[in-house]
NUFI-948636 format. One record per residue: x, y, z of N, C-alpha, C, O in turn; residue in three letters. Coordinates in steps of 0.1 Angstrom, whole numbers, plus 5000, padded with zeros to 4 digits. Layout:
<recs>
XYZXYZXYZXYZala;...
</recs>
This chain:
<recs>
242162034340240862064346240562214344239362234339unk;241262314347241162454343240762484329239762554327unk;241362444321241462474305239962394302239162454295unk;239762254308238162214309237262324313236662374303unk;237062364321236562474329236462654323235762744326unk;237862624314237662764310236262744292235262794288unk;237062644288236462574276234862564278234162584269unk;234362514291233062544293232162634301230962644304unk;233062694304232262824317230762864307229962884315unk;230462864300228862874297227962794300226662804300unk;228662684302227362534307227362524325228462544331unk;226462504330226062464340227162314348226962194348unk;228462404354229462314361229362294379229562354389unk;229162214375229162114388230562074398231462014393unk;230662114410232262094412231461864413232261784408unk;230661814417230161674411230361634402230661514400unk;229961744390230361664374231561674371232061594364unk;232261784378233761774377234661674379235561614372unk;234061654395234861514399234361374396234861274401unk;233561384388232561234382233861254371234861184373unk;233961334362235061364353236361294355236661204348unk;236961344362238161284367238261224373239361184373unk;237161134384237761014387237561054403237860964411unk;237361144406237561194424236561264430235961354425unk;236361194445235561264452234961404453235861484453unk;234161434453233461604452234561654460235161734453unk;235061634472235761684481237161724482237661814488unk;237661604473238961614471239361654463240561674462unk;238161694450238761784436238461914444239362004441unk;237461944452237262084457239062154461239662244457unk;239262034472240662104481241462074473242562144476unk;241661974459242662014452242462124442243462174435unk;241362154440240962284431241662424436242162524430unk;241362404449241862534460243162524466243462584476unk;244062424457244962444464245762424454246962384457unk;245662434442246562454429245662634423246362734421unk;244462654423244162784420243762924433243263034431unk;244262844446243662954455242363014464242063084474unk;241762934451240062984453239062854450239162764441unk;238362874460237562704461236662724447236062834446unk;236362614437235462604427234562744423234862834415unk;233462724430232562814433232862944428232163014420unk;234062984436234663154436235163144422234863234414unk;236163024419237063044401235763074395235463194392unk;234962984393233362994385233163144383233463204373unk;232463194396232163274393233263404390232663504386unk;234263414392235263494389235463534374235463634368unk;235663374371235863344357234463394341234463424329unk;233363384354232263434345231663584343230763624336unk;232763634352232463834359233663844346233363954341unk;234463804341235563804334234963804319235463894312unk;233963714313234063634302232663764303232663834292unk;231763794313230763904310231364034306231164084295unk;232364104318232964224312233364224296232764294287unk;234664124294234464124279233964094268234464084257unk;232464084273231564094261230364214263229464244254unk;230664294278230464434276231164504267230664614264unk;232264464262233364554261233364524246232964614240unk;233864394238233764404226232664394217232564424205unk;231764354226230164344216229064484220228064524213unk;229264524230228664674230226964644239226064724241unk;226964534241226164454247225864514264226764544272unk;224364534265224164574283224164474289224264354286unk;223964524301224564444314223864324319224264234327unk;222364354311221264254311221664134306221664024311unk;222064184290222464074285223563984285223563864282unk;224764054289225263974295225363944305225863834304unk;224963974321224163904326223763754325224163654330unk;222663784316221763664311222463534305222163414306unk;223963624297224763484292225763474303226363384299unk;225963494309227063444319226763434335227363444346unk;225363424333224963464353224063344354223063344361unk;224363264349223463154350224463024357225663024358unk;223462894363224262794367224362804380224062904387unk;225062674386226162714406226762814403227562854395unk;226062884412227262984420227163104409228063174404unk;225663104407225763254394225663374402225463374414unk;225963484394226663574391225163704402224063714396unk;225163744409223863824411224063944406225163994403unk;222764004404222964104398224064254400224764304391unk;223964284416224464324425225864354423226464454420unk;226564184424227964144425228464154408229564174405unk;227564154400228064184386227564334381227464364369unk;227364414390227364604390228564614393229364664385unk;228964574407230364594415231264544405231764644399unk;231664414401232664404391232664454380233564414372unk;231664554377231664614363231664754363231564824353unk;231664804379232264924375233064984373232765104370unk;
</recs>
């Protein structure tokens, strides 16, 4: 499910389409999501996407706008704000 997840963090993920995916309740992929990674959906998501933005500040030379724009989109996107703070 992770390696799913890491494979698509640019598309608009659903912890719903997740669990339509596998076979399990929205609810029960949530608390098993949060209880093999720590962090309920939502938070990996956006964690995952403050990550995948930094390093494309970093190797493409790219502003904050633009990345931003590619990684701040979807549940649980990224505000502008919360992606200043992780990028400082």
């Amino acid at each position: 499910m992770i390696a799913y997840v890491q494979e698509h963090i640019g598309q608009l993920l659903s912890v719903d389409d997740l669990a339509e995916r596998v076979l399990m309740h929205p609810s029960a992929l949530a608390d098993l999501f949060q209880d093999v990674t720590g962090k309920p959906p939502c938070l990996f998501f956006r964690n995952m996407r403050l990550s995948r933005a930094r390093a494309m500040l970093i190797e493409t030379g790219s502003d904050a706008a633009q990345s931003h724009e590619r990684w701040g989109t979807g549940p649980c996107h990224i505000s502008p704000a919360s992606f200043a703070t992780a990028t400082a």
